[in-house]
N, C-alpha and C positions, 0 to 999 in steps of 0.2 A: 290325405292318405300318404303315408311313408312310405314310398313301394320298395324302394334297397330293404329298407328295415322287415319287409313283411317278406321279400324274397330269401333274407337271412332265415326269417326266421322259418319258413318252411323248408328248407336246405337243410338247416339243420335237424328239422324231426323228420325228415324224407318221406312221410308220409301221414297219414291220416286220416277221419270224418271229416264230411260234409259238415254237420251239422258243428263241429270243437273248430273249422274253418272260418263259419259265419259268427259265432262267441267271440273268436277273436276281435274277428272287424267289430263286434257289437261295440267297444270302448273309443272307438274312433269316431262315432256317433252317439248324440243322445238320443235320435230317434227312429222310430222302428223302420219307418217307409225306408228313410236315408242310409240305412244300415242295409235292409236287403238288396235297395239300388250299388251300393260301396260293394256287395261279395260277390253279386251277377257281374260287375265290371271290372275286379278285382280276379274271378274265376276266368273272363272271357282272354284279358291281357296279358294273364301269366301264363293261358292254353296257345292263343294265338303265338305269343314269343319262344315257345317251345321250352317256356320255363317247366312246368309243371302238365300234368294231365285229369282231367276230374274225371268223375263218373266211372270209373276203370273200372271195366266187363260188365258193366251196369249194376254194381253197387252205387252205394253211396260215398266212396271212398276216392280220396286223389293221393296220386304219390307225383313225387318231384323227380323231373327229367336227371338224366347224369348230366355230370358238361360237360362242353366239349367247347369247338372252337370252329362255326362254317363259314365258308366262304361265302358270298354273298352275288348275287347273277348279277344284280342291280349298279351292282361297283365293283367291275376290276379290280384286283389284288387289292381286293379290303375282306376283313372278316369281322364276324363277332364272336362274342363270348353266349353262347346259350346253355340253359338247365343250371344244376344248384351253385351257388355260388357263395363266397364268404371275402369279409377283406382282408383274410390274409393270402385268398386263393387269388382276388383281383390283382394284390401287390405283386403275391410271384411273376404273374402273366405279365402285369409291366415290363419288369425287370427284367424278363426272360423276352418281349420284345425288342428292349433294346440291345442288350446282347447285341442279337442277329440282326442287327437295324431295322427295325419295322418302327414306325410312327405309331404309339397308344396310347389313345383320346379314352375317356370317358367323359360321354355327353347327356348329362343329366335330361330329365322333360318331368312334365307337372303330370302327365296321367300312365305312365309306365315305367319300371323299372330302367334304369341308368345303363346306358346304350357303350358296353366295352368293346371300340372298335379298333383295328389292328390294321394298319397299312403295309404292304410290301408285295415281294413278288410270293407264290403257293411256295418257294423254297423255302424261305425265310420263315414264314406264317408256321411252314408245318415242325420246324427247327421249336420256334420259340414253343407252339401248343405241348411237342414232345420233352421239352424239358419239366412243363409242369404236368406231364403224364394226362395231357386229356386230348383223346380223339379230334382230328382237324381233318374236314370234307369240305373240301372245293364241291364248286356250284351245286352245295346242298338243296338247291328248292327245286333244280333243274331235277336231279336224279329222285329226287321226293316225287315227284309228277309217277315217274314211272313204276311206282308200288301203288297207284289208286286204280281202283275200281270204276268206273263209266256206272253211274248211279243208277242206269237202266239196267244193268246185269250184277248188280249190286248183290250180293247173295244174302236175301230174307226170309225171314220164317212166314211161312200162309199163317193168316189168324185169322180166326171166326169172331164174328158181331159180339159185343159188349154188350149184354142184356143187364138195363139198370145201370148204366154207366151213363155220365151226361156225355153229350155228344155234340161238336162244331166242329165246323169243316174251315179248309182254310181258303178265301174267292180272293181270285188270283187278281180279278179287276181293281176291287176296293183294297188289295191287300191286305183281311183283316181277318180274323175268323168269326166266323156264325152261327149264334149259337140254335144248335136244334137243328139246323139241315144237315143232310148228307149230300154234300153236292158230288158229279160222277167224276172221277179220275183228279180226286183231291185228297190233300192229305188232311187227314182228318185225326183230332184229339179226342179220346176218351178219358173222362176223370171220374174216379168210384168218388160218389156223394159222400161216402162215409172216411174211407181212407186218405182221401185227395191224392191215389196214386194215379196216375198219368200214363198213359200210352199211346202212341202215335201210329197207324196205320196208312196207308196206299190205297187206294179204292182207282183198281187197273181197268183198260178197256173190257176183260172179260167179267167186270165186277168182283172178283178177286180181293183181298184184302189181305194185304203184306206188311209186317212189321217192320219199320225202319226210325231211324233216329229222323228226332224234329228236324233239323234243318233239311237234310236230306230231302225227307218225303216230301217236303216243300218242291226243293226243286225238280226231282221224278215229275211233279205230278205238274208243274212248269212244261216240262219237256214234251209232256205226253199232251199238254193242251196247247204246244211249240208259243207259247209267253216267254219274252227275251225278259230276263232280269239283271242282266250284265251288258256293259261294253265294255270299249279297251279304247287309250289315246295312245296311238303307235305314236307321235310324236314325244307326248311326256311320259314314255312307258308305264301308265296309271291302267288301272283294272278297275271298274267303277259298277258298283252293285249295291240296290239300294237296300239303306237302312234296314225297313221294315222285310224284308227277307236277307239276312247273312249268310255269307256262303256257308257249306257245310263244315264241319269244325278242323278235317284237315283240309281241305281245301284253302280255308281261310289261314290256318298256321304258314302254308308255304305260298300265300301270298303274301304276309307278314314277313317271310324269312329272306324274302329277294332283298328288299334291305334292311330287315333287324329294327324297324318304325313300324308303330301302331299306324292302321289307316287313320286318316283326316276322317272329320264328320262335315261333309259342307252340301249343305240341301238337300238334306235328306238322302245323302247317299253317302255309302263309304268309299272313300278313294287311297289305295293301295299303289303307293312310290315304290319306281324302280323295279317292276314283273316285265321283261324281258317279254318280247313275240312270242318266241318259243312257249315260255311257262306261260301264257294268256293262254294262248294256241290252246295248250295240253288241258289245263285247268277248263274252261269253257267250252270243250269240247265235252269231254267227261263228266261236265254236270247240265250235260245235256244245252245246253242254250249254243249260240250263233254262232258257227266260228267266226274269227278276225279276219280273215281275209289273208293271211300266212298259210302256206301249201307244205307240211311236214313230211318231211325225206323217211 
């Protein structure tokens, strides 16, 4: 997969289907399985990097992020380039780097869009971003923390039982989901047999049933049955959470943004470089699991 090429090219229609998103990818594969594998990880990398957004207000539709230029927790006076992007926009932002002396790398990778990083001190950074007219936020993932929601007071719609809807839950031991139970204070999938439209519910200690996004309800219902599915290595500032549960979809963008790299995939877990104590702290505290062992002022 061309990832520069595919981030052009949704930059440039800034928006879109679901369904004209996955047609695309279809020609980068000739087979079906490898095709829907290519747009779920092609959807997850351009959300995580704060390229773009999918599912917006729960259509089917994604629009592509503005850009901008943040600074990074993970790296002192380094920034990136995040949202639409084109190469004549990369070129300016070079060149508008070195102006004001800032060192600008782009550093390719094989499974996500080409990493445009910027070195110097926030004067310089904010110097070059405002020559080519795009917003520049110091320690972006830090102050991202402070617009999320604690997943337990997460504000959801009460829903009532799916009558006719197949029904598995998701058991937090095997990590898998099961089909036909309703296990208690789990999140649980409903899929209409005939539409394959999908909904995700909370099943709380008053038995309750609350709508919330997939990954989410995953980890609520973690919280509520206190299952850690995170750590953190305060020596290599890594945030580690496995695979088969991802964090929620912002959670996981501004564990991506501390330094602008898709997490590693090593043993079944995903491991996110460079999240700073602090954002661990905030992040893992708010989606309910363990804190780090950091005491927040």
């Amino acid at each position: 997969m061309n990832w520069d090429s595919l981030l052009y090219w949704i930059s440039h229609l800034s928006s879109g289907s679901w369904a004209r998103f996955k047609k695309a990818l279809a020609g980068l594969s000739p087979f079906e399985e490898e095709t829907r594998y290519d747009a779920t990880l092609a959807r997850i990398r351009l959300s995580d990097l704060g390229c773009a957004d999918f599912f917006v207000n729960g259509t089917q539709n994604w629009r592509v992020s503005e850009p901008g230029l943040i600074g990074l927790t993970g790296e002192p006076d380094s920034a990136i380039m995040t949202g639409a992007r084109s190469p004549g926009l990369i070129e300016s932002l070079c060149k508008a780097a070195e102006r004001h002396g800032c060192v600008a790398e782009i550093q390719t990778s094989a499974d996500s869009p080409s990493r445009i990083l910027l070195r110097s001190n926030e004067q310089r950074l904010a110097a070059a971003a405002r020559d080519c007219n795009l917003p520049y936020r110091p320690q972006a993932a830090l102050i991202m923390t402070q617009r999320l929601w604690s997943l337990l007071s997460l504000p959801s719609e009460e829903a009532v039982e799916y009558i006719g809807w197949q029904c598995r839950s998701f058991d937090l031991r095997s990590l898998s989901w099961i089909d036909g139970d309703k296990l208690p204070l789990s999140a649980r999938e409903y899929d209409h047999p005939r539409y394959h439209r999908k909904d995700y519910l909370l099943s709380d200690h008053q038995g309750i049933l609350r709508r919330l996004p997939k990954r989410a309800a995953i980890y609520a219902s973690a919280a509520l049955q206190g299952v850690s599915l995170t750590q953190y290595n305060r020596q290599k500032q890594e945030l580690i959470v496995l695979a088969r549960t991802p964090l929620p979809e912002d959670f996981a963008r501004i564990a991506c943004l501390c330094s602008g790299i898709s997490p590693r995939f090593e043993q079944g877990r995903l491991v996110y470089a460079g999240v700073t104590l602090e954002v661990a702290a905030r992040l893992m505290v708010l989606a309910g699991q363990p804190h780090p062992g950091y005491h927040l002022v």
